[in-house]
Structure formats: C-alpha cells, structure tokens
N, C-alpha and C positions, 0 to 999 in steps of 0.2 A: 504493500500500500504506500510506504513511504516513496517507495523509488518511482512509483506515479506520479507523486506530489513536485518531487523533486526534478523530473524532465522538462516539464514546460518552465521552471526557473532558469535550468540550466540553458535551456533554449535561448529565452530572453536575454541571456547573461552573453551569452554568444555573440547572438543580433547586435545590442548594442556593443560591444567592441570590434565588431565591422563596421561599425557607422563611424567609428571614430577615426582620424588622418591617422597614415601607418608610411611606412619604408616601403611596403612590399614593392617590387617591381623597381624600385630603382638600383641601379649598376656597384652602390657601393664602392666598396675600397679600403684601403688603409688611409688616404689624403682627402678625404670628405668634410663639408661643412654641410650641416642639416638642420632646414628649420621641417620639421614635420607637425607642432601643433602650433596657434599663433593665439593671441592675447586677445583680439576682438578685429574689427573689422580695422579702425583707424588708429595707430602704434605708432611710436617712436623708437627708437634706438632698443629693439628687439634684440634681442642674443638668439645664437643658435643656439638649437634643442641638444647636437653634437656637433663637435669641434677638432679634427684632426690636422687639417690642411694648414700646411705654414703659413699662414695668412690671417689678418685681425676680420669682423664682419660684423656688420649691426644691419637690420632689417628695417625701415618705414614704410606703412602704408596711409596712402589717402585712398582708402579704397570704401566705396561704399556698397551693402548688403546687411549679410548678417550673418553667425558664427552656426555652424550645425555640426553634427557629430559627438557630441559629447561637449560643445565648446572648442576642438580642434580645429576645426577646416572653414574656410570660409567662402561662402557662397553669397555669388556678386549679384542675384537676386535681379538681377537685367539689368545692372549698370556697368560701369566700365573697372575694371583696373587699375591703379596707379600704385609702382613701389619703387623704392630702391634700397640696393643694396649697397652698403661705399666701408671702405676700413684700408689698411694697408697691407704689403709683404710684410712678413716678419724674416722672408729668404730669398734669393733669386728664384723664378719659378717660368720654368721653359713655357706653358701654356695653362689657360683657366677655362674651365668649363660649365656651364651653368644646365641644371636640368633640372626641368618643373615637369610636375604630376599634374594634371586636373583632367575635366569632364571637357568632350566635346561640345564645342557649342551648337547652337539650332540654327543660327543664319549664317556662320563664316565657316572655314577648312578649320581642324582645331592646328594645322600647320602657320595658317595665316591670321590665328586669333592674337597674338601678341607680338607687340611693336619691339624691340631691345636697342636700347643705345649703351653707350658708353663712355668712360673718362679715366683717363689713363690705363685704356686697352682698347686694341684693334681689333671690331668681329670681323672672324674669319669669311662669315657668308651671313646674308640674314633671312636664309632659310636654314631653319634649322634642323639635325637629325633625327629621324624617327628609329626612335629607341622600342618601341613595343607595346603594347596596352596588358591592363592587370584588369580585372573585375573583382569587387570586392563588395559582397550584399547586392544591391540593385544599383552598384552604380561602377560602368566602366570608365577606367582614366586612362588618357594618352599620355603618353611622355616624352617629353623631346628635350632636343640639347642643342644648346648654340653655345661655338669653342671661341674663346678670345688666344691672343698673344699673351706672351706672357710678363712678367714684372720685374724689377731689379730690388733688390732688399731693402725695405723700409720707403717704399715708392705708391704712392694712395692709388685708389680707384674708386670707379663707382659706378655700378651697372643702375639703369634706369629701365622699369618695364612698363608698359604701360596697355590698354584693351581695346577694343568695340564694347560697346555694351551689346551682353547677350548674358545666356543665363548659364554661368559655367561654376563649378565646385574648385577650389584649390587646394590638395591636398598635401602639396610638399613642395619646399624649392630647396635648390641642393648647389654648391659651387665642389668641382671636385678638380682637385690638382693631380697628373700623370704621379703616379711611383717612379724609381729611379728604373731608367731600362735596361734590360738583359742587358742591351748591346753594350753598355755601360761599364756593365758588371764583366761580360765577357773581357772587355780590353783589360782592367783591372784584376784578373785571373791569368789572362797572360802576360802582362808587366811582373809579375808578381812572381812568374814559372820562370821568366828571361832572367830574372834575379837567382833564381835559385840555384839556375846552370850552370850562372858564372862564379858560384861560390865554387 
C-alpha cells in the first residue's frame, strides 16, 4: 500500500527536476564557464553557477519575461533578449567559445534567433554551430556555438547578445576555452625523449 502512495510522489519529484535549467547536452570540459540557473529575469553582475576557464565573467541581463522551472530558466515570454557577458583573461587563451541552450522559437530559425557582438574579441563567423538538440520533459532545446579569437593575459572583453522577440526558454549559456592540445603535448614528449638520448 505504501509503495502506491509513494509512486505518484516520486513521479512529481521527477517532473519537477526536469522542469528545472540542467547541463544536459552541453559539450562540457575541463575549461568551462556555466551559468545554468539565473536570478530572475533582469540581473547585474551575475556569477557563474561553475567556473573552470582561465578567464574572470559576470552575466547582465535586460531581458524581459519571467523565471520558470523551478526559478532557473528564463523564459522571454514574446519579448526580446538582451545580455552580456564582459570580465577578463586571467591567461593567454588561443580561442573562446560561447554556447547557449534554449527552445526554438515560432517565427525565426533558432540559428538566426540571436544577434552576438563583441569587444575585445573577433567572431569567427556569425553563424553559429549547430551542436545538437536534448529534450528534457516537454520541452526540446537547441544548442549552438559561436567561436571568438582569443585573449592575451589580463586583457577585458565582452560578448553582447541580444533577440527578436519570440517566445523562447533559456536554459544555459556557457563560454568554454580549448584544453591544451595533443599536438602540444606531443612536441613536449618528444623534446623531452631528444633530451634523454643525448644524456
């Protein structure tokens, strides 16, 4: 009897932590910066939720709507967008990449929903990549990335996003910096064997 009672809880308990903004689906790494839940609609100097990438980041939004999921995610309710993200290198960093999670919108491509500028970094293209879609409860999100240049050590920026108004979900914006590359490591593996020969 009890483990009857207890199903439809467990259910509900479910439900609502899929309503709530999550990582799922995005690329990750060890050099990621994450905001995955946000404060309310319109915010000031927001911290990321996680912070790995050698780089400083504060989050502003002028964005109007209103907060769903548990208070995580925010949903623009048919209006437009507005944020940015600005802080500095804390290192040299070869390239920066920026990828958002949200919901398709109903009148535009969810490729050409968001406008991206920038200051002190060059985007690479302003179309950006299509990373994959997650479904999560009743609601699926796209994800894309658009790659800037990259920074010299203690050197500011500041990405600027901005919308159409349409009715779209935000569930996550993410800046993620490359890891050091094989190719990297490889030269450094054999520097290191050329040394050892001539011992």
């Amino acid at each position: 009897m009890k483990s009857h009672i207890c199903l439809p809880i467990l259910a509900s308990l479910a439900l609502a932590s899929m309503a709530s903004a999550t990582t799922v689906g995005l690329p990750g790494g060890e050099l990621v910066t994450t905001w995955d839940t946000f404060p309310g609609v319109a915010f000031d100097s927001d911290l990321p939720d996680t912070s790995d990438a050698p780089l400083t980041a504060t989050l502003d939004s002028y964005t109007s709507g209103y907060l769903t999921g548990g208070g995580d995610r925010i949903y623009s309710g048919g209006n437009s967008f507005s944020m940015e993200i600005s802080g500095e290198a804390t290192e040299t960093i070869s390239s920066v990449t920026l990828i958002m999670k949200y919901t398709a919108p109903s009148a535009y491509t969810a490729e050409s929903y968001f406008s991206i500028a920038s200051d002190g970094l060059t985007l690479a293209s302003a179309t950006p990549e299509y990373l994959g879609s997650v479904t999560e409860g009743s609601n699926t999100f796209e994800i894309y990335a658009w790659t800037f240049s990259g920074l010299d050590s203690g050197e500011s920026y500041s990405i600027s996003i901005s919308s159409e108004a349409d009715h779209v979900s935000l569930d996550a914006i993410q800046l993620m910096v490359p890891e050091p590359s094989s190719a990297m490591l490889g030269i450094l593996g054999a520097g290191l064997l050329m040394i050892r020969r001539r011992k």
